[in-house]
Wavefront OBJ file of the C-alpha trace (Angstrom):
o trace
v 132.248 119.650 33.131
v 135.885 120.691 34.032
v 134.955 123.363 36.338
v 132.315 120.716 37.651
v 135.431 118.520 38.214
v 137.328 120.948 40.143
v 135.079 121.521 42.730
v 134.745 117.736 43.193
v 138.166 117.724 43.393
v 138.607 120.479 45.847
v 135.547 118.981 48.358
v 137.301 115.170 48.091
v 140.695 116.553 49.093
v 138.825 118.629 52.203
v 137.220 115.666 53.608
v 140.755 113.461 52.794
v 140.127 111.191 50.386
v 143.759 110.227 50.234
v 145.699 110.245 46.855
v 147.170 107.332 45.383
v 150.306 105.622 46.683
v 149.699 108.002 49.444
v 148.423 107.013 52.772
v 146.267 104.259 52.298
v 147.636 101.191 54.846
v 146.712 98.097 55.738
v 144.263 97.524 58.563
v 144.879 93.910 59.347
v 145.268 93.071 62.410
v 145.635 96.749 64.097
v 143.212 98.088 66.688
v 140.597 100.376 65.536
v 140.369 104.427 66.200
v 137.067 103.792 65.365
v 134.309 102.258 63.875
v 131.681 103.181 61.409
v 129.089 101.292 60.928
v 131.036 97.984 62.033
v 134.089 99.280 59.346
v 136.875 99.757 61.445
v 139.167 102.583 61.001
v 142.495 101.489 62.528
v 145.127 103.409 64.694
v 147.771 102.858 61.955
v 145.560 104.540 59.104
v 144.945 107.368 61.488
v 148.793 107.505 62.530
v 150.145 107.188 58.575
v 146.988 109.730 57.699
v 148.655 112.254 60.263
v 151.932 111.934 58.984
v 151.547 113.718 55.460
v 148.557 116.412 57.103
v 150.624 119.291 57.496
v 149.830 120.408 60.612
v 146.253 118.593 61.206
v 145.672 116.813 64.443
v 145.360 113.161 64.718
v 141.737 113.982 66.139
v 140.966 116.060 62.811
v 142.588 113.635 60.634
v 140.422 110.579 62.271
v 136.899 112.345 61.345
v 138.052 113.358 57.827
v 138.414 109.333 57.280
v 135.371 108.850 59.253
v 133.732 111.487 56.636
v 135.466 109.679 53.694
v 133.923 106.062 54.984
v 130.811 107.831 55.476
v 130.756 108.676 51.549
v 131.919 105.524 50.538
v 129.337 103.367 52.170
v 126.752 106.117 50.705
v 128.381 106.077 47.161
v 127.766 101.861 47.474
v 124.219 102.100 48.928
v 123.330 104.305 46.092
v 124.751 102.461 43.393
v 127.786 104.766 42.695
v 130.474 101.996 42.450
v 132.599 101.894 39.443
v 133.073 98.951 37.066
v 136.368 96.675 37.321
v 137.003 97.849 33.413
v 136.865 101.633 34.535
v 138.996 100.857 37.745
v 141.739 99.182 35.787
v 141.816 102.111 33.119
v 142.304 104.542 36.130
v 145.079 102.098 37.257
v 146.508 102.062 34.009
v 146.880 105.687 34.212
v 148.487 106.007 37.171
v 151.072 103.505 36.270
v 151.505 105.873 32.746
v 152.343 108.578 34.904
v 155.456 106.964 36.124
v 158.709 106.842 34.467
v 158.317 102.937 33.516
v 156.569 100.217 35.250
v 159.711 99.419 37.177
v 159.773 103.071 39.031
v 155.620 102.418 39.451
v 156.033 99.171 41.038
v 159.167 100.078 43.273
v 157.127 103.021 44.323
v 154.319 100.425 45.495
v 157.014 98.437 47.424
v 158.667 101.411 49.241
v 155.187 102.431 50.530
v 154.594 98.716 51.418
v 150.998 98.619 48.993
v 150.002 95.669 46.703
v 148.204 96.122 43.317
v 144.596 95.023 44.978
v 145.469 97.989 47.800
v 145.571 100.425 45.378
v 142.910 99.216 43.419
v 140.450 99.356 46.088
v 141.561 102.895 46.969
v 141.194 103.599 43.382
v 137.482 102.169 43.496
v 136.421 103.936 46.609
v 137.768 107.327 45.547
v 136.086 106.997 42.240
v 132.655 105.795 43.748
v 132.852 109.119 45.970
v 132.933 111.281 43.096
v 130.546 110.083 41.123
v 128.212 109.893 44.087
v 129.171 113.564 44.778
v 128.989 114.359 41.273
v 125.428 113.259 41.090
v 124.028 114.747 44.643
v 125.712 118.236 45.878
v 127.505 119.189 42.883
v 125.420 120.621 40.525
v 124.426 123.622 42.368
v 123.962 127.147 40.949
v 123.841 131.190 41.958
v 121.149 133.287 40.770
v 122.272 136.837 39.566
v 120.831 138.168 42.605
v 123.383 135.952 44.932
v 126.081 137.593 42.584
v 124.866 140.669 43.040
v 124.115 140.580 46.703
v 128.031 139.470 46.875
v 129.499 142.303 44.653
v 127.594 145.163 46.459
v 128.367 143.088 50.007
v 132.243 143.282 48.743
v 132.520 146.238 46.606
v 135.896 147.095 48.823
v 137.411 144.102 47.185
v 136.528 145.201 43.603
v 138.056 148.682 44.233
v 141.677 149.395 44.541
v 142.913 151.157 47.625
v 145.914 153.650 47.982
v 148.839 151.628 47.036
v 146.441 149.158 44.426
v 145.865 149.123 40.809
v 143.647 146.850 38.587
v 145.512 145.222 35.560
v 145.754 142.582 32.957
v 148.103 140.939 31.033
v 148.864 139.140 27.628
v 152.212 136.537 29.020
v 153.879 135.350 25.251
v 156.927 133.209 25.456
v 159.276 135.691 23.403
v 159.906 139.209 23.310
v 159.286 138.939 19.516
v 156.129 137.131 19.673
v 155.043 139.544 22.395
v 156.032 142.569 19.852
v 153.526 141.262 17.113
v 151.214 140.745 19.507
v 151.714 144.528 21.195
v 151.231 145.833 17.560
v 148.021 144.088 17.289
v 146.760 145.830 20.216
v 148.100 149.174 18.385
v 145.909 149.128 16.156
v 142.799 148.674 17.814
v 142.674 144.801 18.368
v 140.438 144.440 22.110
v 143.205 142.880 24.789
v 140.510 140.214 26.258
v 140.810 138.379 22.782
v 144.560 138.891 22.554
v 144.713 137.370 25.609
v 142.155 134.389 25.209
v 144.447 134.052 21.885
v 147.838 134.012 22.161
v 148.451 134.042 26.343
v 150.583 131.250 27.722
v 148.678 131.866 31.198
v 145.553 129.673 31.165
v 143.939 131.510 33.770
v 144.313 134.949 32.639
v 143.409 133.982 29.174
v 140.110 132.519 30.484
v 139.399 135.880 31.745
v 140.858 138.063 29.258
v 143.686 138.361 31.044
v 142.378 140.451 34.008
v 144.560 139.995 36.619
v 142.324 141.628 39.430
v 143.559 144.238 41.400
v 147.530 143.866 42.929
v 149.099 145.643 45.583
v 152.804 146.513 45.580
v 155.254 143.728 46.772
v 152.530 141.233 45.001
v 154.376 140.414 42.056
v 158.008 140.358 40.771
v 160.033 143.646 40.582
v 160.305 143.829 36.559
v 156.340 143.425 36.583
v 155.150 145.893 39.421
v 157.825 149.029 38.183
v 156.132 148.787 34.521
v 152.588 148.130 35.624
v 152.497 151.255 38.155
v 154.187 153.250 35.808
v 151.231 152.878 33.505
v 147.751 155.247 33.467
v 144.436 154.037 33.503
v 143.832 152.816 29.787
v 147.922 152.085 29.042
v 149.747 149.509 27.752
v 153.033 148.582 28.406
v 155.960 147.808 25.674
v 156.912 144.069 26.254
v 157.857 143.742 29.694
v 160.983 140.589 30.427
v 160.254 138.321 33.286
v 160.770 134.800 34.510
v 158.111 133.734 33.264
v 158.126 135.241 29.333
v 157.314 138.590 27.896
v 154.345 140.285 29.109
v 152.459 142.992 28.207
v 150.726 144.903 30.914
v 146.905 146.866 30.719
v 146.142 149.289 33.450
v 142.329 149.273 34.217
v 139.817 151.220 35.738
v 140.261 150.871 39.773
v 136.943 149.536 40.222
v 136.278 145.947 38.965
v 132.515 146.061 37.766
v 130.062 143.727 38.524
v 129.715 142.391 35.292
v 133.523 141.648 35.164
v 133.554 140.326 38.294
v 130.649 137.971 37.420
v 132.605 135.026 36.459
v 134.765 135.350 39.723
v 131.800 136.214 42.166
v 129.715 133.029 40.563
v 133.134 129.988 41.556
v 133.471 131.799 44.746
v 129.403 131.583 45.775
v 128.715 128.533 43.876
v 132.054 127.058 45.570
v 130.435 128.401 49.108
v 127.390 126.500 48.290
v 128.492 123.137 47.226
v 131.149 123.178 50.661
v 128.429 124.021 52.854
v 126.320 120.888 50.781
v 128.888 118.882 51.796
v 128.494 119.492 55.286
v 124.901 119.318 55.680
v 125.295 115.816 54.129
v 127.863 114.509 55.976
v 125.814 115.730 59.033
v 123.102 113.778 57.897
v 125.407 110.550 57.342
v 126.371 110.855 60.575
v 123.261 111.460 62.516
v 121.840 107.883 60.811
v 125.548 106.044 61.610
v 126.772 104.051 64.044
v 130.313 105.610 65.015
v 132.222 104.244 67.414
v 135.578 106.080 69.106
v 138.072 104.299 71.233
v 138.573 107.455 72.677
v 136.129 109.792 72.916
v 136.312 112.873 70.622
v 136.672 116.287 71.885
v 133.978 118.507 71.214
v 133.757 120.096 68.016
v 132.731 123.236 67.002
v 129.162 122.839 64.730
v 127.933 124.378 61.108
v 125.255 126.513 61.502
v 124.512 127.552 58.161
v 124.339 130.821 58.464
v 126.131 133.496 56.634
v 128.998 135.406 58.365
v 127.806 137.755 60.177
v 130.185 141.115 60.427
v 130.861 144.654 61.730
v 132.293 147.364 60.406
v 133.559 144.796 57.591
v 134.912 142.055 59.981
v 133.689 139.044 61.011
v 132.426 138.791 64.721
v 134.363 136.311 67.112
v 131.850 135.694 70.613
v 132.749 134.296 73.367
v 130.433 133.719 76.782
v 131.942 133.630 79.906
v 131.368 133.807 83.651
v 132.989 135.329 86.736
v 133.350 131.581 87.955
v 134.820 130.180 84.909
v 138.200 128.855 85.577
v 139.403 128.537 81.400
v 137.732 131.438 80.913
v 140.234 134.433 80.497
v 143.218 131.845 78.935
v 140.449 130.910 76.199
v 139.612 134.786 75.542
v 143.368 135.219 75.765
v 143.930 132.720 72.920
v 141.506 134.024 70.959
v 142.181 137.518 70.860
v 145.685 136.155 69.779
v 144.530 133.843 67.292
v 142.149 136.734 66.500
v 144.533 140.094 66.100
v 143.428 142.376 63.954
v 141.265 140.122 61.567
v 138.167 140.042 63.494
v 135.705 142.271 66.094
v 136.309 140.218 69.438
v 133.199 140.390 72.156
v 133.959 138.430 75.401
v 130.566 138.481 77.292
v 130.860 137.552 81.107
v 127.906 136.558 82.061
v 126.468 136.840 85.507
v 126.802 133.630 87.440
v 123.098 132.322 87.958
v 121.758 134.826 86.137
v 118.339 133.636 83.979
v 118.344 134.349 80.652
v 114.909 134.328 79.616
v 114.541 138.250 79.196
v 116.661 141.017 78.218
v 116.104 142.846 81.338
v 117.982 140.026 83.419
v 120.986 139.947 81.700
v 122.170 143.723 81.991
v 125.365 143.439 80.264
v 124.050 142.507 76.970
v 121.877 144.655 74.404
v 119.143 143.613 73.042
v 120.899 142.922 69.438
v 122.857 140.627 71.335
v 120.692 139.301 73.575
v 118.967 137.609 70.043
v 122.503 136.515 68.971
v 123.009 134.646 72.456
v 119.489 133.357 72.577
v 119.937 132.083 68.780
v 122.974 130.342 69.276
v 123.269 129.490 73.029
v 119.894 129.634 74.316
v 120.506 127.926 77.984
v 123.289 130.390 78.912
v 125.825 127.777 78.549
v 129.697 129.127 79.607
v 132.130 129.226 78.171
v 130.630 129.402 74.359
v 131.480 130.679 71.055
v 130.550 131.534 68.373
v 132.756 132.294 65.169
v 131.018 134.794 62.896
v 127.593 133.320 63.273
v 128.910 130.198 61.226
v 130.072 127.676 63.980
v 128.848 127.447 67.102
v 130.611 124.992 69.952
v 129.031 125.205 73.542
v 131.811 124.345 76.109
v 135.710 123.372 75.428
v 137.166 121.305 73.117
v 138.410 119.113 75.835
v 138.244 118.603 79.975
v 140.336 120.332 81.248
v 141.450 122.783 79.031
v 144.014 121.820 76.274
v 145.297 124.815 74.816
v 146.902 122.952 71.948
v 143.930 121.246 71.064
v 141.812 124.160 71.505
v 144.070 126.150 68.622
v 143.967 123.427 66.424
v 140.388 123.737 66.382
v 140.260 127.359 65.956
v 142.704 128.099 63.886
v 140.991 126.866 60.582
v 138.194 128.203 61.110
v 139.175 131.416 62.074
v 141.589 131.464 58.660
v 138.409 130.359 56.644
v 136.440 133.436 57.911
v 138.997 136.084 57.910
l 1 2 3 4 5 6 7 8 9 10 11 12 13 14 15 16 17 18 19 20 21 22 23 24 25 26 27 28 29 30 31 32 33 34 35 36 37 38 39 40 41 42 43 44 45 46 47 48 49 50 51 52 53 54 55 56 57 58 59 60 61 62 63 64 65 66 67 68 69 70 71 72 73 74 75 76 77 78 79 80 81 82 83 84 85 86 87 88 89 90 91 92 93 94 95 96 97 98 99 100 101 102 103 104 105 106 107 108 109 110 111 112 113 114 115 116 117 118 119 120 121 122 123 124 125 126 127 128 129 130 131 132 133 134 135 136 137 138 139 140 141 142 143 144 145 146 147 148 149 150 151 152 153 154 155 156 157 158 159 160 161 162 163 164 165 166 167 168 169 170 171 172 173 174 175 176 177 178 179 180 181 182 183 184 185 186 187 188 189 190 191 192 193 194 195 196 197 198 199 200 201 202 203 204 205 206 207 208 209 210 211 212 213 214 215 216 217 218 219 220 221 222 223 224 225 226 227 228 229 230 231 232 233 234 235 236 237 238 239 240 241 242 243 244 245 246 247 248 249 250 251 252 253 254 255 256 257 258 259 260 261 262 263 264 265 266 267 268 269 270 271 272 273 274 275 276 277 278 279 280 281 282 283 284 285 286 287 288 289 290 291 292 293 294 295 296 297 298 299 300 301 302 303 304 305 306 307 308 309 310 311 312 313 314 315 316 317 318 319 320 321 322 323 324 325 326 327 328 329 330 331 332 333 334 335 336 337 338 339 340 341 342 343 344 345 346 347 348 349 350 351 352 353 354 355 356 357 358 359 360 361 362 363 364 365 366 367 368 369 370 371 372 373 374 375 376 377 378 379 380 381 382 383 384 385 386 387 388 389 390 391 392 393 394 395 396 397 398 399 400 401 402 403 404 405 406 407 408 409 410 411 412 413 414 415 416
């Protein structure tokens, strides 16, 4: 259940379903950013939503509350919604987790909420998790997924020139760390030393396999003792920050079966994101959403996995000898780009017809198929970001440059 709870966690936070005491407003009386489904989501919950997104535009910020709305009307129609008893014992502990009720109630009045504000956030947050909980949550890999991942990634289970693969037992005192360093003398295996006695609650949970670290990664005292050490060594009690460690050196290459635990949060953590967007696609095609301004134009899921050459993921961009935003776009993105992905810029020929390989000379036929796939009427410019999002035409008319690397930029940090 906890690691169920995590991943709830993690989706609720990526489609903003704002914390407590933190940016839920009122909305009486303020002209709407938008509607959904006759619920109005107002300029001031947009503007207040923008102020604590680190970076987000208000356009991003208004569909991550037109997501979370989405969910909540959902959670209701399906019978998701939370008791007043259960509400009120969530309340309770958020008022627990202030210093008194006096610093809980001051912190209500400084961000200008009442009790039945907070409740109702409270209610709505709850109802989306349960609802999630119940419908795109409890997905699964098969071995062969893990598999297909570890062989598809073995460069990341294999330390490079520079890299070693360790693990660690953290204790809080040199002389706890000694009795635990003798243990391991005399035979005891480090994974249960670790799941025993270490104070850090992820390594323990993995036996205290750190993965493979690169020099610079960690603090000095750590990194001079670990890449002192041989494959199958041990270090003495090493003194940190952080407590008394003592340090395994590993084989460079992280097998599968170690890596199994790993591989299955990261695939089963792909899964249940891209279940998340295929329903909220679905919410949306059946909604009524309003904008007072019209949105720019978004870049769409396709589903498919990331597709990649010579281990990079494949940026495309179509363009034309008459496109005017043409080369500042591909400029953008090869700067947004660098050296994280394989950039193709394809100018197509004005007028050209598409319909056969032998009209459009400039392409081969490999990615002829990836243009007809994704952009089948030739549209320009287009792009596509590593066969997972596809967005025909700019984000806005014109050309916004700003708006066009706020769009990109996540993405392209998701795939890299």
């Amino acid at each position: 259940m906890g690691n169920k709870q995590s991943a709830v966690v993690t989706v609720i936070i990526a489609v903003a379903i704002v914390a407590i005491l933190g940016y839920l407003v009122s909305t009486q009386g303020v002209k709407p950013a938008a509607t959904v489904n006759g619920v109005a989501i107002t300029q001031k919950q947009v503007d207040e939503a923008s102020a604590g997104s680190f970076g987000a535009s208000r356009e991003a910020v208004l569909e991550q509350l037109i997501n979370r709305e989405l969910l909540i009307q959902e959670a209701r129609a399906q019978g998701f919604v939370p008791t007043d008893a259960e509400v009120q014992a969530e309340y309770n502990k958020a008022v627990l987790s202030f210093p008194s009720q006096q610093a809980f109630q001051e912190a209500l009045d400084a961000a200008n909420l009442t009790k039945e504000q907070v409740m109702k956030d409270l209610k709505d947050r709850m109802s989306i998790t349960r609802y999630l909980e119940a419908t795109i949550m409890n997905v699964t890999a098969t071995d062969e997924e893990l598999r297909a991942y570890y062989d598809a990634h073995i460069g990341e289970f294999t330390a490079a020139q520079g890299q070693i693969h360790v693990a660690h037992i953290l204790l809080t005192t040199e002389e706890e760390a000694e009795e635990v360093f003798e243990k391991l003398k005399k035979g005891a295996d480090y994974r249960e030393l670790a799941a025993n006695y270490s104070l850090d609650p992820n390594a323990a949970a993995t036996g205290g396999d750190l993965g493979i670290i690169s020099r610079g990664q960690t603090i000095k005292e750590f990194e001079d003792a670990a890449f002192s050490l041989k494959v199958g060594e041990a270090s003495e009690p090493v003194q940190t920050i952080y407590g008394s460690h003592i340090i395994i050196r590993l084989r460079d290459t992280i097998t599968f079966e170690e890596a199994k635990r790993t591989i299955r949060e990261l695939v089963e953590n792909d899964k249940r994101e891209q279940a998340l967007e295929a329903r909220l696609a679905e919410l949306r095609a059946k909604a009524t959403i309003v904008y007072a301004v019209p949105p720019p134009n978004q870049f769409a899921p396709t589903g498919d996995t990331v597709c990649e050459e010579g281990g990079k993921p494949i940026i495309r961009m179509y363009a034309s000898s008459s496109c005017p935003t043409c080369p500042q776009m591909a400029t953008l993105l090869q700067t947004l780009g660098q050296n994280d992905f394989v950039m193709k810029v394809w100018e197509l020929d004005t007028g050209d017809n598409l319909d056969t390989v032998e009209t459009e000379s400039s392409l081969t036929k490999e990615e002829f198929a990836i243009l007809r796939q994704y952009n089948p009427g030739g549209k320009v410019p287009a792009y596509v970001l590593g066969c997972r999002y596809v967005r025909l035409g700019n984000a806005r008319d014109p050309l916004n440059l700003t708006a066009e690397r706020e769009a990109l930029s996540p993405l392209l940090d998701e795939l890299a």
